[in-house]
C-alpha positions as CSV (number, residue, x, y, z in Angstrom):
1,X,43.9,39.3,226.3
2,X,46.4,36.6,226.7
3,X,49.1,37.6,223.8
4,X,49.6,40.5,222.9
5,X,52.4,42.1,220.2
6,X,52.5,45.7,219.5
7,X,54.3,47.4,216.9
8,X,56.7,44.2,216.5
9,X,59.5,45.0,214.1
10,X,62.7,43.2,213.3
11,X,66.0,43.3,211.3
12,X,68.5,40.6,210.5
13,X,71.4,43.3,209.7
14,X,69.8,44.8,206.6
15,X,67.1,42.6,206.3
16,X,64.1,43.4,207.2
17,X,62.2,40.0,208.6
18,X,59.3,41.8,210.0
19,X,57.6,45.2,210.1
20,X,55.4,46.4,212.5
21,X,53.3,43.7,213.7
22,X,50.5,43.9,216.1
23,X,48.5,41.0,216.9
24,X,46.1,39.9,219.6
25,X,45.3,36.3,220.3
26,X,42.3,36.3,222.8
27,X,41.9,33.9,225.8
28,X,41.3,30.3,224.4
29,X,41.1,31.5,220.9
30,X,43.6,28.9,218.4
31,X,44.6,31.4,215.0
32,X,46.7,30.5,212.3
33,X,49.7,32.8,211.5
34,X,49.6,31.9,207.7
35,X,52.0,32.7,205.1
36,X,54.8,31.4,202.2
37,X,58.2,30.8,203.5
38,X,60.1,34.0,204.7
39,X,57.7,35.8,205.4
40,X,58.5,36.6,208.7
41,X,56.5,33.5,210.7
42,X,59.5,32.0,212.2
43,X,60.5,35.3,213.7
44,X,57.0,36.2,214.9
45,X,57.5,32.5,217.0
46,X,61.0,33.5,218.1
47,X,59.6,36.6,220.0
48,X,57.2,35.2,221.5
49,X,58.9,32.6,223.1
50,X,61.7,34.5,223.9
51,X,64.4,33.7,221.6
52,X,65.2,36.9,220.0
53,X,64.9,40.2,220.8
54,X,62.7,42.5,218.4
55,X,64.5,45.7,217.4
56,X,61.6,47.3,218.1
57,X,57.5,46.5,219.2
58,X,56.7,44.9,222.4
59,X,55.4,41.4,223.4
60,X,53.4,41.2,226.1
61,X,51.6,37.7,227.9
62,X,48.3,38.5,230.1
63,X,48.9,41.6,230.0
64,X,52.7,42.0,231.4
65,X,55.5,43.2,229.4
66,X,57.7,40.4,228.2
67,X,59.8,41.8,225.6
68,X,63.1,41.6,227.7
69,X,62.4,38.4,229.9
70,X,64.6,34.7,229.1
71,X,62.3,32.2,227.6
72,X,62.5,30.1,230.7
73,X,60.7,32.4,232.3
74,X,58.3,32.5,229.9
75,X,54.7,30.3,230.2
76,X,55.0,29.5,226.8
77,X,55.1,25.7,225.4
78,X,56.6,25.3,221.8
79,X,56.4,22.3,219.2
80,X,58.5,23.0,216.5
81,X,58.8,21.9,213.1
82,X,61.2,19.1,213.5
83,X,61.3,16.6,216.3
84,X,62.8,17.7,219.6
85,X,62.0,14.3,221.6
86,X,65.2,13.3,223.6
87,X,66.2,9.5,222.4
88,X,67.8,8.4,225.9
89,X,64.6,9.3,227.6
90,X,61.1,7.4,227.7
91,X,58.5,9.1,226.5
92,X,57.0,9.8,229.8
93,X,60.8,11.3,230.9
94,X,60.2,13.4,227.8
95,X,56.8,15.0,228.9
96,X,58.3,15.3,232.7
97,X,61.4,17.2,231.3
98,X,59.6,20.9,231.4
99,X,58.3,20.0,234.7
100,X,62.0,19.6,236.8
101,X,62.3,23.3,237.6
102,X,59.3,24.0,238.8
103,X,57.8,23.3,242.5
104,X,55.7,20.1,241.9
105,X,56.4,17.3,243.7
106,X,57.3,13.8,241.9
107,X,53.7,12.5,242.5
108,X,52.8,15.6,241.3
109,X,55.0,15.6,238.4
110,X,53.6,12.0,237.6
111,X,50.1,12.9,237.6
112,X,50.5,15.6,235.5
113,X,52.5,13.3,233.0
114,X,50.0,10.5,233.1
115,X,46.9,13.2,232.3
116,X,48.6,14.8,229.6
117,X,49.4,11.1,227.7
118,X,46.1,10.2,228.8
119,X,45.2,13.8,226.9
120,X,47.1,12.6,223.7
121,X,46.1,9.0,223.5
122,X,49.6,8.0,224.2
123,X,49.0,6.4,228.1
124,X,50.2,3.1,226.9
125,X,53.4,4.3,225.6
126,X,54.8,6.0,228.8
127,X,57.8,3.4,229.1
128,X,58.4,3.4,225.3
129,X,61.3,4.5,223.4
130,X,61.2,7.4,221.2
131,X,62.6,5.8,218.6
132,X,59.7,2.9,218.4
133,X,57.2,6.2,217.9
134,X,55.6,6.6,214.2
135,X,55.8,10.6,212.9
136,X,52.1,11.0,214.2
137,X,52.6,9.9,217.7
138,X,56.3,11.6,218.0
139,X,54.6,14.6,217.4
140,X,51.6,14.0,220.0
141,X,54.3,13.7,222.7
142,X,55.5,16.8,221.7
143,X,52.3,18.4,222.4
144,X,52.0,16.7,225.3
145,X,55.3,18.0,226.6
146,X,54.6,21.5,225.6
147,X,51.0,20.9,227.5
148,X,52.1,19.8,230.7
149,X,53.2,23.1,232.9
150,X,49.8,24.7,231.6
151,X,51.4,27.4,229.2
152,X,49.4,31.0,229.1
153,X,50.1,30.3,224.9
154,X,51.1,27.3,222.8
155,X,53.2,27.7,219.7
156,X,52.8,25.7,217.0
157,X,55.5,26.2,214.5
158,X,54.6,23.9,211.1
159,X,54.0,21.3,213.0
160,X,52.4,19.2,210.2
161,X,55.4,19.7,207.6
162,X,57.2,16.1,208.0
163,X,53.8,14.4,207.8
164,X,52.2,12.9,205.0
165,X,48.6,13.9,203.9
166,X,46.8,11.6,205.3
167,X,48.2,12.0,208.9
168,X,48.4,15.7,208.4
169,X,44.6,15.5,208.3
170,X,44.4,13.3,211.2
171,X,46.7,15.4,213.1
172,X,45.1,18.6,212.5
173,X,41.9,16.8,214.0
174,X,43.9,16.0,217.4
175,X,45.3,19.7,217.5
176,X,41.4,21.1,217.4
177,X,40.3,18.3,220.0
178,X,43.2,18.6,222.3
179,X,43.5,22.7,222.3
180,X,39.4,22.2,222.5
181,X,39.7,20.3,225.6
182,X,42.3,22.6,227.3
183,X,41.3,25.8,226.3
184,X,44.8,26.8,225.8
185,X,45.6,29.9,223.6
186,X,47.4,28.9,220.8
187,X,48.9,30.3,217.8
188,X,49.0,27.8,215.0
189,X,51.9,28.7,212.2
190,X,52.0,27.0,209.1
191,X,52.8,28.2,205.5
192,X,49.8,25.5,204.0
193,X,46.4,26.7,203.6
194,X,44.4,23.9,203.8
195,X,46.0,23.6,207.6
196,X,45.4,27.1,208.7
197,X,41.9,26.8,207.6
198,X,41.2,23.5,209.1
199,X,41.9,24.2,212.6
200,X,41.8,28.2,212.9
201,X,39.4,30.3,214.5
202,X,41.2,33.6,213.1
203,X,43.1,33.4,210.4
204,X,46.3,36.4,210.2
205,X,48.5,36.4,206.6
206,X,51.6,37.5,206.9
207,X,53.3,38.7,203.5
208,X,57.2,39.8,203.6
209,X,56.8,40.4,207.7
210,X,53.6,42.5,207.8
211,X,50.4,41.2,208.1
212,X,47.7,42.0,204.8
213,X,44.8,40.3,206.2
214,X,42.9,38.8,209.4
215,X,39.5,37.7,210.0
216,X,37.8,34.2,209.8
217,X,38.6,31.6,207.6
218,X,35.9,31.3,205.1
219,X,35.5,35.0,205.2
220,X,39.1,35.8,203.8
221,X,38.6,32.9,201.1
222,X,35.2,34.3,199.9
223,X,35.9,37.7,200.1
224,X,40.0,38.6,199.9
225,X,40.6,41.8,201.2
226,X,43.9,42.2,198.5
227,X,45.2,40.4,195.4
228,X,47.7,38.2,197.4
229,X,45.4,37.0,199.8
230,X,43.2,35.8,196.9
231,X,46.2,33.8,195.0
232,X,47.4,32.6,198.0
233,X,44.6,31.5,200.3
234,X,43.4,28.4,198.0
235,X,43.6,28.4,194.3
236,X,42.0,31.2,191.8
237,X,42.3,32.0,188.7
238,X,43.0,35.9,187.6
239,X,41.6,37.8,184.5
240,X,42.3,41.3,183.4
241,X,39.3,43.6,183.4
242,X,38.2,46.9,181.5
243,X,35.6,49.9,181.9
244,X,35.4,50.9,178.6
245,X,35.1,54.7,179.6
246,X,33.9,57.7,182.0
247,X,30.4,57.1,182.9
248,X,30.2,53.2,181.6
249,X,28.0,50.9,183.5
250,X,30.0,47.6,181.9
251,X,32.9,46.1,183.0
252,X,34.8,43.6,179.9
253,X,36.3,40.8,181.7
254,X,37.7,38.0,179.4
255,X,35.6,39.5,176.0
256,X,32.4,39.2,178.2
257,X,30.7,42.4,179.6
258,X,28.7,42.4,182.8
259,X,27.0,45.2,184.4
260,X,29.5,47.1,187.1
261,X,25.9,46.7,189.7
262,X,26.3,42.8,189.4
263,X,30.0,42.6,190.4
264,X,31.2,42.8,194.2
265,X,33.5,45.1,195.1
266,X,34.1,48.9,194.3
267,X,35.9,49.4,190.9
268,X,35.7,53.2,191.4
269,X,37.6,55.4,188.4
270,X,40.1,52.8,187.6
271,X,39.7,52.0,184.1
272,X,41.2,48.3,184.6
273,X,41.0,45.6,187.1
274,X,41.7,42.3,187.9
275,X,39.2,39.9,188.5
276,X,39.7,36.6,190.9
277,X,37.4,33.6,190.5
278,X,37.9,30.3,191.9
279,X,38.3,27.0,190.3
280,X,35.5,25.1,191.9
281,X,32.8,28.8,190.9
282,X,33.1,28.2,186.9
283,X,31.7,25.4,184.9
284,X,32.9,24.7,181.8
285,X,30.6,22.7,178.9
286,X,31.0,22.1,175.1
287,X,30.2,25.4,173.5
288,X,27.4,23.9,171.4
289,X,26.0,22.1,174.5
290,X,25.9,25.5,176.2
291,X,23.6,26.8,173.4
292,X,21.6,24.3,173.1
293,X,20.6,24.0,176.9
294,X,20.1,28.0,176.5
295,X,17.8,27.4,173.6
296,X,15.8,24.9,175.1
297,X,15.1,26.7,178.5
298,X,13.6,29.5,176.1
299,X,16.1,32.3,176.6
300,X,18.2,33.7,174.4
301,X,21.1,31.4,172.8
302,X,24.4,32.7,174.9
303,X,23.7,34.1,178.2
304,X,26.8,35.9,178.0
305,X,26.8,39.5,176.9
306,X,29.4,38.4,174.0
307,X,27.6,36.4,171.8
308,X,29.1,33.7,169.6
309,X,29.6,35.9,166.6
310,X,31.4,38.3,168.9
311,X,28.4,40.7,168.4
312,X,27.5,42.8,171.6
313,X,24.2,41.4,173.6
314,X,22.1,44.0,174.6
315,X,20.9,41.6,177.4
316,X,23.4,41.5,180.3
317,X,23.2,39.2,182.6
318,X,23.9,38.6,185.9
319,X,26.6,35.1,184.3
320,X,29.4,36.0,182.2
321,X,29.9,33.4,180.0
322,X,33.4,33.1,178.0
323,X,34.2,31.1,174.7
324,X,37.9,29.0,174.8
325,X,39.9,26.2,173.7
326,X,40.6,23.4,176.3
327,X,44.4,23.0,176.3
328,X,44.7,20.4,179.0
329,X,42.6,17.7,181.3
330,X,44.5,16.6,183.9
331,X,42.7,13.7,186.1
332,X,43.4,14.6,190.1
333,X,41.2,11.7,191.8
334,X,38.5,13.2,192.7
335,X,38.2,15.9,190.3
336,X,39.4,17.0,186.6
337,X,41.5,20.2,186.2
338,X,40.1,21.8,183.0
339,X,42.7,24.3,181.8
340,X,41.0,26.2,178.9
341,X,42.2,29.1,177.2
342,X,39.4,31.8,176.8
343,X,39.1,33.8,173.5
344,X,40.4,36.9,174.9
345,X,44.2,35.3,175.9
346,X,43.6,33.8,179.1
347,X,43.9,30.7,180.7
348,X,41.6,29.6,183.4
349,X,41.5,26.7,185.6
350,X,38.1,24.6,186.3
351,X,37.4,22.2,188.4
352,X,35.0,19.7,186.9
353,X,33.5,16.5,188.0
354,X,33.2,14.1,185.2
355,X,35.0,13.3,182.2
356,X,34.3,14.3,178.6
357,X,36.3,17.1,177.7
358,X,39.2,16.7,175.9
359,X,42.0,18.9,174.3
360,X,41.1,21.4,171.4
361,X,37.6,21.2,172.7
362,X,36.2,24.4,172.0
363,X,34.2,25.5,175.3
364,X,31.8,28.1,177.5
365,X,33.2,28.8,180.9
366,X,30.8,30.1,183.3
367,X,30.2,32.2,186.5
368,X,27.9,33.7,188.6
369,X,29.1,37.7,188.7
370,X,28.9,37.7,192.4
371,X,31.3,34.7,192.8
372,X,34.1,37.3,191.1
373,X,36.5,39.4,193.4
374,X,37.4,42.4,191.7
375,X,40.7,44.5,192.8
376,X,41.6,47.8,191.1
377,X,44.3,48.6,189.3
378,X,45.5,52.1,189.5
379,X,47.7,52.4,186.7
């Protein structure tokens, strides 16, 4: 195990900024500490790295207790979220800085300069200024710097923030190449998803400094573990649901019932819960377009168990389907954002890929019951 924090807890006065986080980041593994702003990520990095102490918890690097010791004598390398390059030094002076207090020679010193640059794509630049850098290259000196005394862990602290999208994208690609080729631990902290989930073997989401959820990328995002991790790990859309009483086999979700069997997740005795569906898992179509594709394939006219009287079904289906009113069409590039508001109150958000949909549209939205998360609600 090469990072280890156990029971890390921490107060600014009366604050609390985190509460008992444990976290293990294996050798050569890269996760993503993920989470909105305040959360507690910046304080997570501080430990680490030797910057504050925790009220409580210990932090502990291949397998020694750290908690107490200065940051210099720390293996750790940091890039932080705004530029820390020294503008009367070269680049390559930059890189060599963390390397003056240790015992390498200057030859030594050089090499190891030269291979990280190499390392970054940046050997050409050794001599230049700083200042002549773009954002994207800046920051590859950084890591670079951080890289060159061969840290147990690298700490990336929203590193991508300043960029735009496009180098953000390109960044995050020369983050999983470089940390590839080194096979340096590294914990990757970022508040955007679509970062974390780019370049993380393991994600860990951190909500008001404790963490609600860990496991692999695509695994949190199809199956959330709790209601925030759903909202906040990509975009979904959230619908109230109902057992209609003790013993029922039918779940109501947005005037539509669907058989308890067909839905993921254990509902238990609650008699409400809410339901989370992504964007990109409903399709929406012109409501008489939706019957007539129905009645051509030979089935019955609405596959959903609310038909378009309102009258019960006595058919359900695996698809709920629900009736609505688009309310707005918003072109994105390479996608429409169909915002419809379903019979039963809600709004819902579809992604859609062509045109021809327009306001007051009247609409079926549809998904597959087991693309639904379904939480409980208690009370």
């Amino acid at each position: 195990m090469t990072l280890e924090l156990d029971g890390l807890s921490h107060r600014y006065r009366s604050e609390r900024a985190l509460d008992d986080v444990s976290l293990a980041l294996n050798d050569g593994e890269l996760v993503a500490l993920l989470g909105p702003s305040g959360c507690g990520k910046t304080t997570v990095v501080q430990a680490i790295a030797g910057h504050l102490d925790p009220t409580a918890g210990q932090v502990s690097l291949r397998g020694a207790d750290v908690t107490g010791v200065p940051p210099e004598d720390r293996n750790v390398g940091i890039v932080f979220q705004r530029s820390t390059l020294y503008p009367h030094m070269t680049v390559g002076e930059n890189v060599a800085y963390g390397l003056q207090s240790g015992d390498l020679t200057a030859d030594r010193v050089s090499q190891r300069v030269d291979r990280y640059l190499e390392l970054v794509e940046l050997a050409d630049r050794r001599d230049a200024s700083p200042e002549s850098l773009s954002g994207g290259e800046a920051r590859r000196v950084e890591l670079a710097r951080a890289l060159a005394p061969e840290p147990d862990v690298l700490l990336l602290d929203e590193p991508l923030s300043a960029l735009d999208k496009g180098l953000r994208a390109r960044l995050r690609e020369e983050i999983v190449r470089i940390q590839r080729q080194t096979g340096v631990t590294t914990l990757f902290v970022t508040h955007d998803q679509e970062d974390a989930m780019s370049v993380a073997d393991r994600l860990v989401v951190l909500r008001d400094g404790a963490i609600v959820a860990a496991g692999a990328p695509r695994q949190l995002y199809e199956s959330p573990p709790a209601r925030f991790v759903a909202s906040f790990l990509g975009r979904s859309n959230e619908l109230s649901a109902t057992v209609d009483g003790d013993g029922s086999t039918a779940m109501r979700i947005g005037g539509t019932e669907v058989d308890l069997d067909a839905v993921p997740g254990e509902v238990a005795d609650a008699p409400r819960a809410i339901v989370h569906i992504r964007p990109g898992d409903l399709t929406v179509n012109p409501a008489t377009l939706s019957n007539r594709r129905s009645n051509d394939a030979g089935t019955a006219p609405d596959r959903s168990d609310a038909s378009a009287d309102g009258e019960r079904s006595d058919n359900r289906t695996k698809t709920i389907e629900m009736r609505g009113t688009v309310t707005h069409v918003r072109d994105v590039g390479r996608r429409y954002d169909v915002r419809v508001e379903v019979d039963s109150g809600e709004e819902v958000t579809v992604e859609r890929h062509r045109d021809g949909l327009g306001e007051a549209d009247r609409v079926t939205v549809a998904a597959a019951a087991s693309d639904l998360t379904v939480f409980p609600v208690s009370k």
